[in-house]
C-alpha positions in Angstrom: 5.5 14.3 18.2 2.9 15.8 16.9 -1.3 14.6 17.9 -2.7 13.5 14.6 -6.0 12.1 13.1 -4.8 9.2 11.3 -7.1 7.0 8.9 -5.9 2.9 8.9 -7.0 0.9 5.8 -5.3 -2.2 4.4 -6.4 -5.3 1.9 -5.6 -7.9 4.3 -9.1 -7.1 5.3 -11.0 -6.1 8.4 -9.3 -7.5 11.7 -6.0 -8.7 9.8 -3.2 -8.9 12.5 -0.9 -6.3 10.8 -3.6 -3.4 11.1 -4.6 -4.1 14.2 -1.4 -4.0 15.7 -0.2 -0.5 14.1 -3.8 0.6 15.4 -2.8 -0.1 19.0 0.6 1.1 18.4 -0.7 4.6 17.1 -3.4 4.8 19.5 -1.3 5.4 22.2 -0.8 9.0 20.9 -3.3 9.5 18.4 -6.9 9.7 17.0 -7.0 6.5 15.0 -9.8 5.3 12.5 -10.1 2.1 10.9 -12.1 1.8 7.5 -10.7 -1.2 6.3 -11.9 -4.2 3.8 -14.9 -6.5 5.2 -13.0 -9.7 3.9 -9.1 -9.9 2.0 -8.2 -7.9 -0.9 -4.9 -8.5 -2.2 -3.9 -7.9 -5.3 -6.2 -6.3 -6.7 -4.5 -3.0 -7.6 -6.4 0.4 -7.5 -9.8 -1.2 -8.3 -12.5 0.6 -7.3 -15.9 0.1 -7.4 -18.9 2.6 -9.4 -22.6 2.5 -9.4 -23.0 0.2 -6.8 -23.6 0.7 -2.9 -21.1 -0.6 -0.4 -21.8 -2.1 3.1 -20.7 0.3 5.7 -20.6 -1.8 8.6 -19.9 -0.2 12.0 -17.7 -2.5 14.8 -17.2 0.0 17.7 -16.1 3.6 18.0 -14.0 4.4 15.2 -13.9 1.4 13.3 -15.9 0.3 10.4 -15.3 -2.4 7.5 -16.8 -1.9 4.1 -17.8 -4.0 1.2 -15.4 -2.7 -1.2 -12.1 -2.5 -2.4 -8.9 -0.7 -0.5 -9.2 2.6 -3.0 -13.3 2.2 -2.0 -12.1 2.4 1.3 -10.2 5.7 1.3 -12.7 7.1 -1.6 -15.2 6.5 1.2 -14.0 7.9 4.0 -12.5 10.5 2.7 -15.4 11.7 0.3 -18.3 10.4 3.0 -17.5 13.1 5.3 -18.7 9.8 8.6 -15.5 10.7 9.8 -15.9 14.2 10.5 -12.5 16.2 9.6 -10.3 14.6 7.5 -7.2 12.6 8.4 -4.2 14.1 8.1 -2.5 10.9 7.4 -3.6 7.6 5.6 -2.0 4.3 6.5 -2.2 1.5 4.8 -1.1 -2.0 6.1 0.8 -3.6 7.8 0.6 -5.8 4.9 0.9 -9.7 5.7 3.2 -9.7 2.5 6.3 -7.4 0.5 5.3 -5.1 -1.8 8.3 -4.6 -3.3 9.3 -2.9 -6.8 7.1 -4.3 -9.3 4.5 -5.3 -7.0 3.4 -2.0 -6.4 0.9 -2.0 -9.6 -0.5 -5.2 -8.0 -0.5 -3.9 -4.8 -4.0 -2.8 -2.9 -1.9 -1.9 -0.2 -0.2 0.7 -2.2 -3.6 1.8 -4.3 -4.8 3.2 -1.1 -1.9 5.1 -0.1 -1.7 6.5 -3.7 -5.5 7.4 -3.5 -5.4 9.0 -0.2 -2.3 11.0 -2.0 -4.6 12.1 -4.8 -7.6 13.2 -2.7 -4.9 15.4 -0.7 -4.2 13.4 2.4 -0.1 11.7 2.9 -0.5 8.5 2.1 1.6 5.3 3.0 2.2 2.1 2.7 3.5 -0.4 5.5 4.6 -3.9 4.0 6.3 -6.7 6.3 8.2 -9.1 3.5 8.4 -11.9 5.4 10.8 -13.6 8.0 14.1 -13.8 7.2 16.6 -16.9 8.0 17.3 -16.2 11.8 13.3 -15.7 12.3 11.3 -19.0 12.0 8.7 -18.1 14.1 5.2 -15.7 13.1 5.5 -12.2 11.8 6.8 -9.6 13.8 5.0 -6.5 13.4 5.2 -4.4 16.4 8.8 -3.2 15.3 7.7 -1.7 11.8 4.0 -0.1 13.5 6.8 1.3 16.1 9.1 2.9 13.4 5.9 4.6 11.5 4.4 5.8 14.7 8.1 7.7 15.3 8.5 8.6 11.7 4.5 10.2 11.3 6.0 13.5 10.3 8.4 12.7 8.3 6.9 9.9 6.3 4.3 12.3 5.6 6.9 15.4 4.4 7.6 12.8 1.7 4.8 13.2 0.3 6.3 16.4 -1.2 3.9 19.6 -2.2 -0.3 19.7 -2.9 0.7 20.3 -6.9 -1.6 22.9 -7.4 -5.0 24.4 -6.3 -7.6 22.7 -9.0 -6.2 19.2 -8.5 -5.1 19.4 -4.6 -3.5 16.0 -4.2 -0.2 15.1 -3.4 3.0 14.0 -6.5 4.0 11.1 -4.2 3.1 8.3 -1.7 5.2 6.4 0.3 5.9 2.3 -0.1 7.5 1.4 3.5 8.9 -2.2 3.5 10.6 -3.9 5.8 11.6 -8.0 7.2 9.7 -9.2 10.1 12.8 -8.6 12.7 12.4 -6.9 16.6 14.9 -4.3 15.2 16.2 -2.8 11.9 19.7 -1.9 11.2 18.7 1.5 9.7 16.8 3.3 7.2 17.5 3.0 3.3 15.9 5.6 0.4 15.0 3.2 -1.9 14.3 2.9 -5.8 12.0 0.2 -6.8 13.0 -3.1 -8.0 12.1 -5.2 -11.3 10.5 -8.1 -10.0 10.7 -11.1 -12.1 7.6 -13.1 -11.8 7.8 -16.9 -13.1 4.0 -17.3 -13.0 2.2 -19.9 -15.1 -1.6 -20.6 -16.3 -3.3 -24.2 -17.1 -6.1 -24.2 -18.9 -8.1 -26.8 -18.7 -11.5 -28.4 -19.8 -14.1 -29.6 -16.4 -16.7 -31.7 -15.9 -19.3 -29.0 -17.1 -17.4 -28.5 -20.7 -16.2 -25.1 -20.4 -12.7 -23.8 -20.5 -11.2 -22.2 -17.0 -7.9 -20.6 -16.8 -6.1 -21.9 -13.9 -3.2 -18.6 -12.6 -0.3 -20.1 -10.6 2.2 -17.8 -8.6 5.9 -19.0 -9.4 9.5 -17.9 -8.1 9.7 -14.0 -7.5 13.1 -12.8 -8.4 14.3 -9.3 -8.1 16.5 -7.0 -10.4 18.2 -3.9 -9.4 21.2 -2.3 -8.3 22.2 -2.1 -4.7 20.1 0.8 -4.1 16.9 -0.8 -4.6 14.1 -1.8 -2.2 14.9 -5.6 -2.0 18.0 -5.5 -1.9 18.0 -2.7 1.5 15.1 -5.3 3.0 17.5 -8.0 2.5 20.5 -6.6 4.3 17.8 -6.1 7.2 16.9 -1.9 7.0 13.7 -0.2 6.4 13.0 0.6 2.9 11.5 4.0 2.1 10.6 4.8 -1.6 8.8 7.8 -2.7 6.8 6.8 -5.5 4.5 9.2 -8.2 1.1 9.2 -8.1 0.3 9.8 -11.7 1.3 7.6 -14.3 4.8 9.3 -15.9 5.6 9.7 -19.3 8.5 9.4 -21.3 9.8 11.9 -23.0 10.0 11.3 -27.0 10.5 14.2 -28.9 7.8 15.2 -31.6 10.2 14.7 -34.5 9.2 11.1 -34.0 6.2 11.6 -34.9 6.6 12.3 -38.5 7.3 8.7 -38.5 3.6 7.7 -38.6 1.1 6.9 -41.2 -2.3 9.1 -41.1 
């Protein structure tokens, strides 16, 4: 295996259990940074933040947090040239939480494995979905920072091709989920699930006389066939899915377009 610089990030935030168990696991063989969160970010997609500076705060050798969003994070370190050569791997996680199909676009774990592959540097993202029925106790993440300290290479071969030389990033990054288990069964190439979520929103009048909208997370059910993400998690494998970085497009031919009104 391979020595590598490898840059940790997350949006658990700044000393979250999952990140700073993969950092010990890959520090064993590797030159590890941490630029991470200063406080939880979850959910909040590939935000990132403009015009405004961000609190680089240092915690040791190698480890900083930062006043900013997951994407900030990467944007950061990988534009603010602290770190001296640049990683040639981003990691991002272990999230506390799955990340799944349609959670991807939610997903700040995932917007900073798909900046890092923009900006030229592999990037993934490490999810643990949970415990499943024989696991009642706390999250188990030592067996999915094991698998990606193994699978460096290869995780980052995913990635596919820098698609050209004016834009330099990579078409992919990688969404890595997994159940909280001491072993996996195996390795499944995933495609993303439709996730069905049965949110809700009150709104309501307070004290002060203005409206608020209240969000409430509901039942998340997945759709798919048997070769998608949940489904592999489920059975107890690692799920792998290779997912574009650029927004695709479908294909409608232009003789639908003498359809509309000028």
């Amino acid at each position: 295996m391979p020595y590598m610089k490898i840059l940790l990030t997350n949006d658990d935030g700044y000393g979250a259990e999952g990140l700073e168990v993969l950092a010990k696991r890959l520090s064993i063989e590797n030159e590890v940074w941490i630029v991470a969160p200063h406080k939880n970010r979850s959910g909040v997609s590939h935000c990132i933040t403009m015009q405004k500076p961000l609190y680089l705060e240092e915690h040791g050798e190698k480890r900083y947090s930062l006043e900013g969003f997951p994407a900030d994070c990467v944007i950061t370190s990988l534009k603010g040239d602290f770190i001296g050569t640049r990683p040639d791997i981003v990691l991002s996680g272990i999230n506390n939480d799955a990340n799944l199909g349609t959670d991807v676009l939610y997903s700040g774990t995932c917007a900073a494995a798909r900046q890092a592959s923009l900006y030229g540097v592999p990037g993934i993202a490490l999810s643990l979905c949970g415990r499943d029925s024989h696991n009642s106790g706390e999250n188990k993440f030592e067996a999915l920072a094991d698998f990606a300290a193994k699978n460096l290479v290869e995780l980052s071969k995913l990635c596919g091709e820098k698609q050209n030389e004016t834009c330099g990033g990579y078409k992919y990054f990688v969404s890595v989920n997994a159940l909280s288990l001491d072993q996996y069964k195996g390795v499944k190439f995933t495609e993303l699930s439709n996730r069905e979520y049965r949110d809700s929103v009150e709104i309501h009048t307070a004290a002060d006389e203005k409206k608020y909208s209240v969000f409430s997370g509901g039942e998340i059910i997945s759709h798919g066939d048997e070769n998608n993400d949940a489904s592999a998690v489920k059975d107890g494998y690692v799920s792998i899915s290779v997912v574009n970085t650029q927004p695709v497009c479908n294909n409608v031919t232009n003789d639908i377009a003498g359809r509309f009104f000028i």
